[in-house]
N, C-alpha and C positions, 0 to 999 in steps of 0.2 A: 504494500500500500504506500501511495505518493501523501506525504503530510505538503498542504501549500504554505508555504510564507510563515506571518505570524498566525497563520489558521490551527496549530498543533495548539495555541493554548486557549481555545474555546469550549474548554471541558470543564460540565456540570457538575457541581455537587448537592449536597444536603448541607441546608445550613441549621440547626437546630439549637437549643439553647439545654443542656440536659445535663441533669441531677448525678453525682455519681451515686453506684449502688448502694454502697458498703455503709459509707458514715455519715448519712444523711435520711433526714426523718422530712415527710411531706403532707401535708392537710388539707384536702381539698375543701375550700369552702364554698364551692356551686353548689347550685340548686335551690332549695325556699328560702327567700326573703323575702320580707315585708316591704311595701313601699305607700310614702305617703307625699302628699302636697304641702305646699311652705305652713297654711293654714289651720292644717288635718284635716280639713274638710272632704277630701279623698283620702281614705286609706285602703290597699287591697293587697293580696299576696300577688308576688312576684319572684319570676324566673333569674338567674343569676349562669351563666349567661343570658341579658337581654336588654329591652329596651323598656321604657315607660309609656312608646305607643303600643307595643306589642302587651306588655302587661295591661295595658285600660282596655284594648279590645277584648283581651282573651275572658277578662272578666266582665267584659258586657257597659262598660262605662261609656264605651266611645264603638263605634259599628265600622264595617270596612273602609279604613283610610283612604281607599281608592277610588270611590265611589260617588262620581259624579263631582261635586264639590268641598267632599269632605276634607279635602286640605285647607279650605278658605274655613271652616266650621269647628277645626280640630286645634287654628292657631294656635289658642289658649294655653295649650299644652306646652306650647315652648316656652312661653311669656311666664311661667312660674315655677318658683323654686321646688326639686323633689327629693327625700329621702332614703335611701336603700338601708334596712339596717335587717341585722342577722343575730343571733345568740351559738355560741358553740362554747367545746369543753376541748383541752387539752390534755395529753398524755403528759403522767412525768416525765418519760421517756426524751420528748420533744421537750420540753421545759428545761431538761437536763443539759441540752446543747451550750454549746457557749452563744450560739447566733443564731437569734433567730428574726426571718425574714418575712413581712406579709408582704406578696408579689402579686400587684395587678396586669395581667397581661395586653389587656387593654381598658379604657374608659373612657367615655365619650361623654364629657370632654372634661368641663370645667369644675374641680369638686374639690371637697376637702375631706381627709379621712382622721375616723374619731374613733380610739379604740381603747373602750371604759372608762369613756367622758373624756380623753387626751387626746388633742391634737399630735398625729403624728405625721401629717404629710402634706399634699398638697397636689392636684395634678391642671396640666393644663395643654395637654397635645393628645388628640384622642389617638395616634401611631406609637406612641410610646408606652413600652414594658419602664412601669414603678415598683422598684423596692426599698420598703420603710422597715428598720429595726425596730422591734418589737419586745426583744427576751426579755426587757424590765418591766414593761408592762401588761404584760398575762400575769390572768390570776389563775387558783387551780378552779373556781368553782367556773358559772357562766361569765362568757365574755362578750361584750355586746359591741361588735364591728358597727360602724355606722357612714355611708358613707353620702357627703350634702353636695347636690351640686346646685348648680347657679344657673339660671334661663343665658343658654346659650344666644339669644338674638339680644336680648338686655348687657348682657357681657360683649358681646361683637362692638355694639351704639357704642358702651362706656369706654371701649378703648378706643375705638374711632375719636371719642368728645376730647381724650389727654391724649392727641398725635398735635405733633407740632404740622406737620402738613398732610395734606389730600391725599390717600392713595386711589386714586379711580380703579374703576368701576363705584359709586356708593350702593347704590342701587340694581335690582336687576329691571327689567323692562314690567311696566305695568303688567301688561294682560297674564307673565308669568306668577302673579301673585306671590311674589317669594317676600323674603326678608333681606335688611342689610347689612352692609360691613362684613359681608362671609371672609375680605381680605385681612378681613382682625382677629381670626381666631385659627389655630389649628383643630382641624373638622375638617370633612368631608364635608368639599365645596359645594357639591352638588344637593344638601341637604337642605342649604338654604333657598335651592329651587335651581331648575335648568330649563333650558328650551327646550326638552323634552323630558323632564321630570317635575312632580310639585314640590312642593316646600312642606320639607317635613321634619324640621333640627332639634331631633331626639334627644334625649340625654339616656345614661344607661351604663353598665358595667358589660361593655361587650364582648369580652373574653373572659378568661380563666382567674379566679382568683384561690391563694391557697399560701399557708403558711410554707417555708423549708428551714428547716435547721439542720445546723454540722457541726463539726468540731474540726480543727485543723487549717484545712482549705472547702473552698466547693469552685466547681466549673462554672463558670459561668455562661462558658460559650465555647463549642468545638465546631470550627470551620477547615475542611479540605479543600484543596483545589489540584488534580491531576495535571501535570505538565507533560509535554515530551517535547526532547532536545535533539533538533536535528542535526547539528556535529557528532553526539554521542549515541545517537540512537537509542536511547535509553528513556523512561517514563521517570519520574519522581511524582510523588506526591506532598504539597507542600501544606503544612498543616499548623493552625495558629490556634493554641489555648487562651481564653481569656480567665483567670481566675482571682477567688476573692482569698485572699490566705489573714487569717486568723494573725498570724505570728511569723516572723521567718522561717521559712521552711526546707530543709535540703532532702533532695528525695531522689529517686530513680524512675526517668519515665519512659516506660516502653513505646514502640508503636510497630506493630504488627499485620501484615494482610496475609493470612497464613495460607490462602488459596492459592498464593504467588511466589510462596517462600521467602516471603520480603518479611526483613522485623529491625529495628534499630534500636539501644540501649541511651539513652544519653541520662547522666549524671547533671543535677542542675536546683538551683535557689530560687525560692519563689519570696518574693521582698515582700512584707506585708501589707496589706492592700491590696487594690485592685491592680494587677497585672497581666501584660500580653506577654505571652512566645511565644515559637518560632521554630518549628523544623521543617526536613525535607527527610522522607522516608524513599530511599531509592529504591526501585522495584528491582530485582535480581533478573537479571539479561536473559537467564535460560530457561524463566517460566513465559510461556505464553499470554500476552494479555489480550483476552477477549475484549474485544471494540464494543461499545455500545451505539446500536445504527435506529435511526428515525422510524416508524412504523412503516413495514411494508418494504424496508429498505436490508432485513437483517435481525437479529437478535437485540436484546437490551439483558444486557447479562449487567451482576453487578458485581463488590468485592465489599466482603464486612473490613472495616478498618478497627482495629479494636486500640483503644489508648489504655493504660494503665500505668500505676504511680505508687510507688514503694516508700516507707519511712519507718525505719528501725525494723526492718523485714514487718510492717504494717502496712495497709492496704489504706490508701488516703485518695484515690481515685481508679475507676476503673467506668468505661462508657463504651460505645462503641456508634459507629456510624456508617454510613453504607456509601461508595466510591464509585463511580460510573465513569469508565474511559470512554470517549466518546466520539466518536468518527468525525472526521473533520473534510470528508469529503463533498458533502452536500452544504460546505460553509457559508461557499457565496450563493446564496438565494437572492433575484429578486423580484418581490415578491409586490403586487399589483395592487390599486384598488379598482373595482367596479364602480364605473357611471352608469347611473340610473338612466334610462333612453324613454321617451315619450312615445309608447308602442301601446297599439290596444286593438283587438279584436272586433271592437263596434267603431263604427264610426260615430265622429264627433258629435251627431245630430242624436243622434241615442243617446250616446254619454249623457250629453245634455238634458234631454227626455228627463232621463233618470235620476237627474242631480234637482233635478225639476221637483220631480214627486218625494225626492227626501227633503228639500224641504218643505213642501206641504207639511209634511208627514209631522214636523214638527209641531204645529198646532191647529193640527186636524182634531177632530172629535173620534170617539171610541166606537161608533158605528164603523167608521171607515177604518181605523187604526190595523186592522188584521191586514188588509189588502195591500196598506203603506210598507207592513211588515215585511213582506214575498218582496217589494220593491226594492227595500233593504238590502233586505240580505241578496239580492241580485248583483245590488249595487258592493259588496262584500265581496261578492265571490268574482265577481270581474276586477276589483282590487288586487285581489290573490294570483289571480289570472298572469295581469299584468305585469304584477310584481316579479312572479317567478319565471315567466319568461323573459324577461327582462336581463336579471341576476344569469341565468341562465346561457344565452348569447352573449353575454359579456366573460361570462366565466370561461367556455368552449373558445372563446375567441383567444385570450389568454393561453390556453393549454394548447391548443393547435397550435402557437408561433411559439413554442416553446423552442422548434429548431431550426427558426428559418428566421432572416432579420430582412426585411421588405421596406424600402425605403426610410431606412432607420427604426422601422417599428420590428419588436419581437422579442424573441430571445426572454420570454418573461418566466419561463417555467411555473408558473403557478397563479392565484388568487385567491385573496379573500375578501370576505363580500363582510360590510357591515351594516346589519352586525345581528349579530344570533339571541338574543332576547330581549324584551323591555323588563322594565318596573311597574310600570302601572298600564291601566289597559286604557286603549286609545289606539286608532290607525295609524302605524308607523311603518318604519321599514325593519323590523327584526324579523327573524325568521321563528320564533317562536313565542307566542303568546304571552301574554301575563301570567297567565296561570299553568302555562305549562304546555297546552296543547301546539300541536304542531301544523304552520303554517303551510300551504302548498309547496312555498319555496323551500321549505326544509326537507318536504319529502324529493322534489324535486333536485337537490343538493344531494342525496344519496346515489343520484344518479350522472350528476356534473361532477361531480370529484372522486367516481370511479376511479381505482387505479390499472381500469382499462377499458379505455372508451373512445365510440367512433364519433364524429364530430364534422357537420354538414355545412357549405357555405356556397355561394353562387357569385359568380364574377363574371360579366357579361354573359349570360346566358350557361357557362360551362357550370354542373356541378360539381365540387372537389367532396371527396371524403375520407377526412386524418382519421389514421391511427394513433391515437395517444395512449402512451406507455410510460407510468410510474414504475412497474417493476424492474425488480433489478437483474432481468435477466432476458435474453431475445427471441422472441416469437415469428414465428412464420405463420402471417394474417393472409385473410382475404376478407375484402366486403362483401354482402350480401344485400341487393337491393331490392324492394317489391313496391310494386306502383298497387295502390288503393282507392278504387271509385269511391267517392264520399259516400253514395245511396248504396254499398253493400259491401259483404262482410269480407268475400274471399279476394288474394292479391289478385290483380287485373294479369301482371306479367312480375315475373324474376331476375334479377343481372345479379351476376357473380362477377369481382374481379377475379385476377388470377393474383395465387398467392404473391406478400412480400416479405420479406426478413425486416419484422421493428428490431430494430436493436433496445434493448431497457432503458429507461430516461430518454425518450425520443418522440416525435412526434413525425410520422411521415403519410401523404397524400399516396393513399393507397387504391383509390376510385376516381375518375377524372372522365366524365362526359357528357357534351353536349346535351340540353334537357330537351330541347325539342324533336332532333330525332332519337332520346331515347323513351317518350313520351309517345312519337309517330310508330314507334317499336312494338307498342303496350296497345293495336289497337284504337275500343274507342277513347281514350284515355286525352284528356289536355287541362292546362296548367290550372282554369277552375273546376274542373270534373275533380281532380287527383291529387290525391298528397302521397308523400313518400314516407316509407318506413325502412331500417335499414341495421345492421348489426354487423358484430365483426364472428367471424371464427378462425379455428383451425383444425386439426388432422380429428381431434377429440369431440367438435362440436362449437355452438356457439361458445362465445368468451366474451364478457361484460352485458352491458345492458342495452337494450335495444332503442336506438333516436329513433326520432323521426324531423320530416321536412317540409314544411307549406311551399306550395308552386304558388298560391294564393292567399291574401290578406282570408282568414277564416270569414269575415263576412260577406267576401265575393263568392263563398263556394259555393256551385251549383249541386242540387242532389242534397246537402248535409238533411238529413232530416231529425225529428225526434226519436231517438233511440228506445223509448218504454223499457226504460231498464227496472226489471225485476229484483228483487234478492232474496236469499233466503239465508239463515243465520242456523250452525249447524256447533254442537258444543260435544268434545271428543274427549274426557277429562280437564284438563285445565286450559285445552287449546281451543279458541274461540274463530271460526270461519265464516268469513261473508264471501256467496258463492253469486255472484251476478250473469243476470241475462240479459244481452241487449238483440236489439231487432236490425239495427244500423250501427256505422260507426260513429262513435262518442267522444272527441274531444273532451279532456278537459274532465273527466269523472270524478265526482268530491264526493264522499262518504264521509257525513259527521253525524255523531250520536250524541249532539248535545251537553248533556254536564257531565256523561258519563270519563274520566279522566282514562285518556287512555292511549295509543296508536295505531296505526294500520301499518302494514310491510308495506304498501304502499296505497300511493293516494294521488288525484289529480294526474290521474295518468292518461293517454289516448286508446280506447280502448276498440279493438281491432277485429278481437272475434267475438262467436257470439256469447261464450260462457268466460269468465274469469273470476278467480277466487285466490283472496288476499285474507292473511288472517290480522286479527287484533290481539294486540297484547296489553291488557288491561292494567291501569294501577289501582287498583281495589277490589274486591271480590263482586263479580257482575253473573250475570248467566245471558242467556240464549234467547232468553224472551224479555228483558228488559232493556238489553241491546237491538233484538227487532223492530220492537215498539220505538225506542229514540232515532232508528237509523232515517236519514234522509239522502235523498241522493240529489245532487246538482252535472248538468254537464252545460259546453256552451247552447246547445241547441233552445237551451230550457231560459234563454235570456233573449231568444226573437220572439 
C-alpha cells in the first residue's frame, strides 16, 4: 500500500475521559430529581439527564413544544429561574478517599451548585465537563445536591447591558420569534431560534452527573493518535495522559497493544497537580497491522491499547482504549453539495391550482375541510415528488463524473445532500421527518448511493448509461435496457449492451445510443408513449438496483393512466408484507400508514409490473389488520 504525503497521519482514535479501575470509587447521580420554578409555584419530578422543557411536558405542564405555536406560548419557561435538587447517601468507602470529585459532564448553561447548603461551584459554558471538590463537604447521612440556574435569555440581555460595545447580530429577525444576545452566552446558538428552528433556550443538566474518588492519582484523560512514518516504514502510536496526582508521584507506566506485540516500559514522575505526558509506543515491524478501510471499502478491524501504572509494585492506574489504523487511501475526497433545481411533474398552472385551494383551505368551514384535506396532502406528496427527484439527478450527476473531468466539471467522487433530518415539523428539505418517518427522498437515497448503480443522462438526443462503482474491486457489466408503454405492464422491447470491465472506484458509460432510432427499434413506442427502465448485470444476474428514464416531462405522457392499485397486508411471524396490484404503470407509488411509526424496504418507487410486495418493519408492536386499515396508497396519476 502507497501512504500519500502528509495523508499517513489522518488516523482516528477514541478520545475518552476514563476512570482507572483499581483505586477509584464512582456514584452515579442520574436519574430522579426534583425540579422547581424561582417561585415554587411549579414543582415536579425530573429526569437527570434532561431538560426543564422535556420534564414540564412529560409531566403534562406544558403539551408538545412543537406544535403549531407553542414556542411563542412556552417562552415563559426560559424567562424564569429553575431548580434541580436530589438527596443521596455515600459509602464510607468513597468518603474514605482522599478526593473527592462531583463531575458534571454537561449543563446547560448558567447555574450555581449547592451541596448541603455550600456553594461549591459555579458553571457557565453549556460544552464544558465541571469538577468541584467535595470530600469536606459530605456528610455520612443524606446529602442534598442542588443545582440553580439562571433564565438563560435574562443572562444573555444582562451581559449584553455591561459590554462596553455592540457585538451584532442583537437580534434575530422578527417573524423567527426567537430571543437575544445568543452572542452572550455559551449555548447552543441555535436554541435561541434559527431560520429553521424555534426558540426554545432550555436550561437542564444534560449529561452525566456523579461523584469519583481516589487516592494517589486519577486519569483524567487518555488520548491516542496512530502515526506512520514514511522514511521508517514503521506505525507509532502516540499517546498523551492527562492526570490529576494527589502528591508527587514516581511510578512505572506500561503501554501495550498485545495483538501486535508492541509494549513499552517507561519509568516517570507525575508532579502534583494537574499534569500532561507524552509517549510514543512503536509498533514492532514484524507484526502485521490490519488497516482500518471506510464501509464497503475493507475491514474496520481495531487494537485494544491497554495503559497501566505501577507504584511500590501497587496498581495506581490501569485503563484501556481501542486504536484504529486507518487507510489513508480514500484521503482526498471531494466531496459535493447538491443544488436544489426547480423541477416538477405538473405544470405550473396546476401547481398553482393547488396552492390555490390550500389556501382556501385555511379558512374554509368544516363542511368542506375533508375535500381541502385530499388537496393537501396532494399538495405533500408532489412536494416529496419533487424533492427527491431533484436530490436524486443531482446526486447520479455527481457519481457519474466521478471519472471523467468535462470542461473543468467532474472528478467529484461522491455527494451529500442536506441534510437528513429536522427538529420540529414543518416542510423542509430533510430527508426524514420530525418524528422519525421517512421521507420519499430517503427511501429514494437507498437507491442513489448504491455502491452499485446504473445512472441515465441524454445529451443531444444520444442516451448514455454509467456504470458506477464504489466497490473495491472490478466487475465485468452490461446494461440492460427495456422500453415501457405508459398504458401497460409488459416491456415494449429489450437492448443489452455488451459487457465492460468497471474497474472498482470508477464510473464508466457502458450504454450509448441514439433514442430515437432506438425508440423506432421498440415499435409503437415514442418519446411521450414510453419511458425507460434499465439495470446493470453480470455472469451471476442482475447487480444493484434498477433506474429508470422519462423521454417525457410525466405530464406530457400519453396513455399514463390510473393504476387501481390494490393491497393486501399479509403477517408471517414478526414479518409484516404489503403485496400490491396495479392495472397500469404507476409512477411514483407512496404507501403511508399514518401514525403507525415504522418503514417500508421501499417506497415511492415506479412501479412496472402488475404484483409487487415490499415488506414493513415496524417500530412498535403492530399487526396485519391495523396496518390495512391505516395503509393508503398515492401514485402520480392520482394528482390529475
Amino acid at each position: 500500500m502507497t501512504l500519500c504525503g502528509t495523508c499517513y497521519s489522518v488516523l482516528l482514535c477514541l478520545l475518552f475521559g476514563v476512570l482507572p479501575r483499581v483505586c477509584s470509587e464512582t456514584l452515579s447521580l442520574n436519574g430522579k430529581w426534583s425540579l422547581s420554578n424561582s417561585n415554587g409555584s411549579v414543582s415536579l419530578p425530573a429526569e437527570v439527564p434532561g431538560c426543564v422543557h422535556s420534564a414540564l411536558q412529560k409531566q403534562g405542564y406544558i403539551q408538545e413544544p412543537y406544535f403549531r405555536f407553542n414556542d411563542v406560548s412556552y417562552r415563559w419557561v426560559a424567562f424564569d429561574n429553575w431548580n434541580y435538587t436530589t438527596t443521596f447517601t455515600v459509602s464510607t468507602q468513597l468518603r474514605s478517599k482522599q478526593k473527592v470529585l462531583l463531575v458534571f459532564d454537561g449543563v446547560d448553561t448558567v447555574a450555581s451548585i449547592w451541596l448541603n447548603g455550600i456553594g461549591v461551584g459555579e458553571t457557565d459554558n453549556m460544552f464544558q465537563r465541571y469538577a468541584f471538590s467535595v470530600r469536606d463537604v459530605l456528610k455520612d447521612g443524606g446529602n442534598v445536591l442542588k443545582v440553580s440556574f439562571l433564565s438563560p435569555v435574562l443572562y444573555a440581555s444582562d451581559q449584553r447591558a455591561h459590554s462596553a460595545y455592540r457585538v451584532p447580530p442583537d437580534c434575530p429577525p422578527d417573524v423567527q420569534h426567537g430571543e437575544c444576545h445568543v452572542n452572550f452566552i455559551r449555548k447552543a446558538q441555535s436554541s435561541f431560534s434559527w431560520d429553521w428552528g424555534p426558540s426554545f433556550p432550555t436550561m437542564g443538566i444534560w449529561r452525566g452527573v456523579r461523584l469519583e474518588a481516589f487516592d494517589v492519582l486519577q486519569l483524567v484523560l487518555l488520548s491516542s493518535v496512530p502515526l506512520y512514518s514514511v522514511s521508517s516504514s514503521q506505525w507509532r502510536v502516540h499517546v498523551e495522559l492527562h492526570v490529576d496526582a494527589l502528591q508527587t508521584t514516581n511510578g512505572t507506566i506500561s503501554l501495550s497493544i498485545p495483538e501486535l506485540e508492541s509494549e513499552q516500559i517507561i519509568q516517570m514522575q507525575f508532579l502534583r497537580g494537574r499534569t500532561k505526558k507524552s509517549f510514543d509506543l512503536h509498533i514492532n515491524t514484524s507484526s502485521e497491522v490490519k488497516l482500518w478501510w471506510p464501509n464497503g471499502h475493507g475491514e474496520q478491524p481495531s487494537y485494544l491499547l491497554t495503559v497501566g501504572g505501577l507504584q511500590d509494585g501497587f496498581t495506581i492506574l490501569n485503563t484501556e482504549t481501542k486504536v484504529y489504523f486507518r487507510t489513508v487511501e480514500l484521503c482526498r475526497r471531494d466531496m459535493n453539495k447538491w443544488i436544489l433545481q426547480n423541477r416538477s411533474p405538473l405544470s405550473r398552472s396546476k401547481v398553482s391550482t393547488l396552492l390555490r385551494v390550500y389556501t382556501l383551505s385555511l379558512s374554509t368551514t368544516a363542511d368542506k375541510q375533508i375535500i381541502l384535506k385530499v388537496f393537501v396532502g396532494l399538495i405533500v406528496f408532489l412536494v416529496q415528488v419533487m424533492q427527491a427527484q431533484c436530490v436524486k439527478a443531482q446526486t447520479e450527476f455527481y457519481r457519474r463524473s466521478r471519472s471523467e473531468i468535462l470542461e473543468g466539471k467532474g472528478g467529484t467522487m461522491g455527494a451529500l445532500y442536506w441534510q437528513l433530518n429536522d427538529i420540529w415539523q414543518a416542510p423542509s428539505w430533510s430527508s426524514i421527518e420530525f418524528g422519525g418517518k421517512w421521507k420519499m427522498l430517503h427511501y429514494f437515497a437507498q437507491s442513489f448511493f448504491s455502491a452499485l448503480l446504473p445512472v441515465s443522462f441524454e445529451d443531444e438526443g444520444m442516451l448514455f448509461i454509467y456504470a458506477v462503482s464504489d466497490l473495491s474491486h472490478d466487475l465485468k457489466l452490461s446494461a440492460v435496457v427495456s422500453a415501457y408503454d405508459w398504458s401497460a405492464l409488459d416491456p415494449v422491447c429489450t437492448r443489452r449492451s455488451d459487457s465492460l470491465l468497471i474497474p472498482g472506484g470508477s464510473a464508466a458509460a457502458i450504454f450509448k445510443q441514439q433514442v430515437d432510432p432506438l425508440l423506432a427499434g421498440c415499435g409503437r413506442c415514442s418519446r411521450l408513449t414510453c419511458l425507460l427502465a434499465f439495470h446493470l448485470e453480470d455472469s451471476s444476474g442482475q447487480r444493484g438496483p434498477t433506474n429508470h428514464h422519462f423521454l417525457s416531462s410525466p405530464k406530457d405522457a400519453q396513455g399514463l393512466q390510473r393504476p387501481n392499485i390494490t393491497a393486501s397486508v399479509q403477517e408471517d411471524k414478526s414479518l409484516l408484507t404489503v403485496t400490491l396490484h396495479s392495472s397500469a404503470v404507476a409512477p411514483f407509488v407512496w404507501l403511508d400508514v399514518g401514525n403507525i411509526p415504522g418503514r417500508f424496504s421501499s417506497n415511492g418507487f415506479l412501479m412496472l409490473s402488475a404484483n409487487t410486495t415490499v415488506s414493513f418493519n415496524a417500530w412498535r408492536p403492530t399487526s396485519a389488520a391495523e396496518l390495512s386499515k391505516a395503509l393508503t396508497i398515492t401514485s402520480l396519476a392520482d394528482v390529475y
